[in-house]
C-alpha positions in Angstrom: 125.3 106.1 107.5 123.4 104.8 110.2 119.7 104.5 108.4 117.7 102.6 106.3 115.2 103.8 103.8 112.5 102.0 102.3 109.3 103.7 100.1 110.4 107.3 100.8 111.1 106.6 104.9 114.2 107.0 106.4 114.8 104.9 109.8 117.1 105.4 112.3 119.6 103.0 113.8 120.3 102.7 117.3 122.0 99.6 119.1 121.5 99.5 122.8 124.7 97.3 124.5 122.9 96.9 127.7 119.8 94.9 126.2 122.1 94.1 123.1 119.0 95.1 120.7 118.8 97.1 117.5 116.0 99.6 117.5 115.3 102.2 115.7 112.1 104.7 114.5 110.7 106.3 111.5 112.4 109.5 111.0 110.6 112.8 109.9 107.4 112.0 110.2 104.9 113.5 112.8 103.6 110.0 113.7 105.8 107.8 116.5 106.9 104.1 114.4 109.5 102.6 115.8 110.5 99.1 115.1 113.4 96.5 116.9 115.4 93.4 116.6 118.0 91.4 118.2 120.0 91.6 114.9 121.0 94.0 111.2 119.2 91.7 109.2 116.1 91.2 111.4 116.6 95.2 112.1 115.9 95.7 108.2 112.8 93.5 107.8 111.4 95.1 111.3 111.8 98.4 109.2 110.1 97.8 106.2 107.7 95.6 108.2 106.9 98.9 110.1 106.6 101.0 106.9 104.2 98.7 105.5 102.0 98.6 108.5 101.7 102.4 109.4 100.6 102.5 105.0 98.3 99.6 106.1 96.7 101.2 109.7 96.6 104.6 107.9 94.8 102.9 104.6 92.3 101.5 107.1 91.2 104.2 109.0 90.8 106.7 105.9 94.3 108.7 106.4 97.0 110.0 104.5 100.2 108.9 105.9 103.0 111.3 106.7 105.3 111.3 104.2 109.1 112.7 105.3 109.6 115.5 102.7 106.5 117.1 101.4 108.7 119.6 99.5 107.9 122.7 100.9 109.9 123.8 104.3 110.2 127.6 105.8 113.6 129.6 105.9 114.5 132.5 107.6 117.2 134.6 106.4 118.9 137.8 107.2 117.3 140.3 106.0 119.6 141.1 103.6 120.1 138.1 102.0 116.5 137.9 101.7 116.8 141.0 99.9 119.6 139.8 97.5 118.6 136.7 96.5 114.8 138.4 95.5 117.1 141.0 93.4 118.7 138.2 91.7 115.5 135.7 91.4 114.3 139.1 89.5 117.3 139.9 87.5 116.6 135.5 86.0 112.9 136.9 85.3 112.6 133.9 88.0 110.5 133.7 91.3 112.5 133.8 95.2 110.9 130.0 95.5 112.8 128.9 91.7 115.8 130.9 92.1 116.2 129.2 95.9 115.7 125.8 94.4 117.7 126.5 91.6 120.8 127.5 94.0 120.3 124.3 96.4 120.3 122.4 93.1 123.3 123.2 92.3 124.9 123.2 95.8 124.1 119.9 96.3 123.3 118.1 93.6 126.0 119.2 90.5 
């Protein structure tokens, strides 16, 4: 997998030949962070190194960073599925949001 997480962030990894430089940014974030190096290892410490300073700029001027998941995120559905899925969330005695989360739980996680 080409990224590297540290404190919640995800970074890309990108390698340009021509320059022969690693680079990379912050991923999922509404803020532009990127970060580079002429090596992996130094790639790594420019990530966290850029993590830790976008916490740092945004402590200082009063701001909540961006975080990359906030846990909420909009779906649109055929209409019938919508449909289905509310049935069943009802059926459980369970709301659409639980009964989605419950589903993708299990999908992904068991």
């Amino acid at each position: 997998m080409n990224s590297l997480t540290y404190k919640e962030y995800i970074g890309s990894v990108s390698f340009a030949a021509e320059d022969e430089i690693f680079y990379g940014k912050i991923e999922h974030i509404n803020d532009l962070i990127t970060f580079e190096s002429d090596n992996a290892h130094g790639l790594k410490r420019a990530f966290e190194e850029a993590v830790e300073d976008y916490i740092a700029f945004c402590s200082a001027k009063g701001i909540t960073p961006n975080k990359p998941f906030k846990g909420s995120f909009n779906v649109r559905l055929n209409p019938l599925l919508h449909k289905l899925a509310y049935q069943k969330a009802i059926e459980k005695g369970i709301t659409l949001n639980k009964f989605i989360e419950n589903t993708l739980e299990k999908a992904l996680i068991e």
